[in-house]
N, C-alpha and C positions, 0 to 999 in steps of 0.2 A: 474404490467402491463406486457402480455406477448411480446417478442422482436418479430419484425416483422423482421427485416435484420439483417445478419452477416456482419463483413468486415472481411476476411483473407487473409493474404499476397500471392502475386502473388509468392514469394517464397519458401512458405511453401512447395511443391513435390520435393527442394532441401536441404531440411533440413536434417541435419547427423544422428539428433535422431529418426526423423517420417523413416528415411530409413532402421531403425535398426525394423520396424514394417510389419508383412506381409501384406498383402491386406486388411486381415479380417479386424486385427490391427488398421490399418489407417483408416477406413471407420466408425469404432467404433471411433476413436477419432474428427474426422471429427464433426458426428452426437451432439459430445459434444459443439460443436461450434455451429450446425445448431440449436439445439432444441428450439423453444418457451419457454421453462421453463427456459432458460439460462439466461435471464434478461440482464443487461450489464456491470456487471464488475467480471464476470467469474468465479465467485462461485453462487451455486444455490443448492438444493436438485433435484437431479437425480433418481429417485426408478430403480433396478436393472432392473425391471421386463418392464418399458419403455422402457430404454436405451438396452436392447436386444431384442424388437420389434424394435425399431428407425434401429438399425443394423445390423437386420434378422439374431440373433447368439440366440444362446442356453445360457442360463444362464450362466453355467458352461463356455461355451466361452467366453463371455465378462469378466465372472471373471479370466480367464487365460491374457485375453485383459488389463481388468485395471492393473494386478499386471504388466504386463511387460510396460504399460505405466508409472505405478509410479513410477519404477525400474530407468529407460531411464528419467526421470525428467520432461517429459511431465504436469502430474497434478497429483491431492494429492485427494483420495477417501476416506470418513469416513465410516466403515462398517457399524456401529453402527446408523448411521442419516442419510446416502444414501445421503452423499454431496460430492461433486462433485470440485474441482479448480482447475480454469484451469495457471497454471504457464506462467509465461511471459506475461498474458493480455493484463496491462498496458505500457509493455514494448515496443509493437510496434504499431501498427494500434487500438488500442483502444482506445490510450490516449485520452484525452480531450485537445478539439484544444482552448478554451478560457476557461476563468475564469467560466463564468456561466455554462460551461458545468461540471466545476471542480465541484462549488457546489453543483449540481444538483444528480452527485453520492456520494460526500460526505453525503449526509441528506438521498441516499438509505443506507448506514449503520445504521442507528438508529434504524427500524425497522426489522432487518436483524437477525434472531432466525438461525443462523449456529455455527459449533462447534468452540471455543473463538478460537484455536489457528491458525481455518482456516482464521475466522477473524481479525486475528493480522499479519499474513502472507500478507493477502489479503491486507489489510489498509495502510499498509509498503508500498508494490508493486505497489497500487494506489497515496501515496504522493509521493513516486521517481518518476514515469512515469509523474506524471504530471508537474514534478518542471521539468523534464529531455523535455520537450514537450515546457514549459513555454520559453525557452534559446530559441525561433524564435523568441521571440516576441522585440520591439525596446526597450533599456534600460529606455527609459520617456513613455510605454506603462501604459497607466489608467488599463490597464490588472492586475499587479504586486499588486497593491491594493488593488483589489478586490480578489488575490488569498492568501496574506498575511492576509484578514480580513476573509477569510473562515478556512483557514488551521491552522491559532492560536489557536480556540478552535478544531477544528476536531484531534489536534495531542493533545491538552492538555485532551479532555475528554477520548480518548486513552489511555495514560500514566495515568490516574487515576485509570481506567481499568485495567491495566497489568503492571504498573511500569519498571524496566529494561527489560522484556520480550518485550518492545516494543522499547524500546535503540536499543537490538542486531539484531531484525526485520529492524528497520531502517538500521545497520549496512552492515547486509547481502546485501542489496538490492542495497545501495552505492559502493560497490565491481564492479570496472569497469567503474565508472560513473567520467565523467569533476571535477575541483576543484570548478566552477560556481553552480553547483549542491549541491554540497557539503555544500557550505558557504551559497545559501538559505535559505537551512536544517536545519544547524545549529544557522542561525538566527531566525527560526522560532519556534524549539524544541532545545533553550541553552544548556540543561543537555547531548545532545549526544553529546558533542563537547570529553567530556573525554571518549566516547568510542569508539572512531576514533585514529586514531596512530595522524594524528597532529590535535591540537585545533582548533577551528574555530575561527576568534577573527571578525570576519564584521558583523559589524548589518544589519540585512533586510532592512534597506532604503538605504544599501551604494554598497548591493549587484547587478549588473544588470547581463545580457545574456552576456556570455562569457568570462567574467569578471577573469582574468589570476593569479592578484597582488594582496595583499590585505595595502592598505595604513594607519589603526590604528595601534598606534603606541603601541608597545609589554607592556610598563608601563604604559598604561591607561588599560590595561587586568592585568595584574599584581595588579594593585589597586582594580580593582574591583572584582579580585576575595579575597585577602585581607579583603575588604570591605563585603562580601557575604560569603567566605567560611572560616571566621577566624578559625585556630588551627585543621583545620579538611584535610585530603590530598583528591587530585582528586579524586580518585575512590570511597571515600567515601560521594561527596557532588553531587549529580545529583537530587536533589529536590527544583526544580526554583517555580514550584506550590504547595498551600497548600493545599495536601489532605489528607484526613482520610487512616488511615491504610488500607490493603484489606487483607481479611484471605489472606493463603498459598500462599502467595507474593513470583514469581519466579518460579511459574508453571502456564502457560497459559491457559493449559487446566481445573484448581482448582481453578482459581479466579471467585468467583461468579458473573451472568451476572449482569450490571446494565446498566439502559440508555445507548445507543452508537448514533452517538456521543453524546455531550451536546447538550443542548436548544440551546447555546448561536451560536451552528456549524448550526443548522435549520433559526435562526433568522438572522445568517448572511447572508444566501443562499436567506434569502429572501429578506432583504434588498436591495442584487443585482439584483434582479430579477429574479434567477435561479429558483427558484420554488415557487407557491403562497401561 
């Protein structure tokens, strides 16, 4: 479905990076916000040949445009598939302000044909902003529920997809983020807990907004990794689910596509009534 409205921060004309952009520059990155073909969660196939009508630039200008855009961190351009991400998306004014709206772009990834590693960037960026969005809500919010029942398979059918490539994505994306954030995270997707500097030890029912402390006590984790990772050391146990091997495991862009998410991320989106 094409987007009918943008949101962009009232901000953004004091931003350090878009300042580092000439006029051209900015109006071309601008245009990657405004366009209808941008759908809503900030990756999309842009063709060259649009997006310098959309800007009234010369080919050649907009490709002078995007390299200095993905230089400065702005977004991430595929030459080869004319796709398009726009960085920080989820990070400000896009998030998803409830649970059903969280579903509702998780289940737009399933049919989403972009290049894997824009999608494992993308899907990272999307579970941080929304867990990071999630911390307004009251710690007894029926909300919490319903975004634990969607984001269980949407991360697990992820990580069956890209395996650690999807670890260090979550990782990246965590840099900068509350310990509350954190401990969702790692209640939700177990295995990144060892590739964070400290473990995560709270379960997703004990995590709420803002949430400072963590009260399990360090030999009930101590047991249960015992219990789950006998004779084997951290770095080498990060497989909570049981999946099949994926060829060339550890390159995002070389794992072959399969389903994204799972059924079980569409059935639970529907379940809440995020989509029919």
């Amino acid at each position: 479905m094409a987007k009918t409205f943008a949101q962009i921060e009232t901000t953004l004309p004091h931003s350090r990076k878009l300042r580092r952009l000439n006029h051209k520059e900015r109006w071309a990155y601008l245009c990657a916000h405004l366009t209808p073909l941008g759908g809503y969660i900030g990756l999309f196939r842009y063709p060259k040949a649009v997006w310098a009508d959309d800007a009234d630039l010369s080919v050649s200008e907009l490709d002078s445009a995007i390299h200095k855009m993905a230089e400065i961190g702005l977004l991430s351009f595929d030459e080869d598939e004319d796709f398009v991400r726009i960085h920080s998306w989820f990070l400000k004014k896009n998030a998803p302000e409830n649970a059903s709206r969280m579903a509702s772009i998780a289940a737009d990834y399933a049919d989403l044909n972009a290049p894997d590693l824009m999608i494992l960037e993308s899907a990272a960026e999307f579970t941080v902003g929304a867990i990071k969005r999630a911390q307004r809500w009251k710690p007894d919010s029926v909300e919490w529920s319903k975004l634990r029942e969607v984001f269980k398979p949407f991360l697990a059918g992820m990580r069956h997809n890209y395996e650690d490539d999807l670890h260090e994505a979550l990782a990246d994306q965590l840099n900068g983020q509350n310990r509350a954030v954190k401990l969702e995270l790692c209640a939700l997707i177990p295995s990144l807990q060892y590739h964070l500097e400290a473990p995560c030890r709270h379960p997703a029912h004990t995590v709420g907004a803002h949430d400072t402390k963590t009260t399990q006590h360090l030999d009930e984790t101590e047991t249960r990794k015992e219990k789950d990772y006998t004779g084997k050391s951290a770095a080498d146990n990060v497989q909570p689910f049981s999946t099949p091997p994926v060829a060339c495991a550890g390159s995002a862009e070389k794992v072959a596509k399969v389903q994204r998410p799972h059924s079980e991320t569409i059935e639970a989106a529907r379940r809440i009534g995020a989509i029919p």
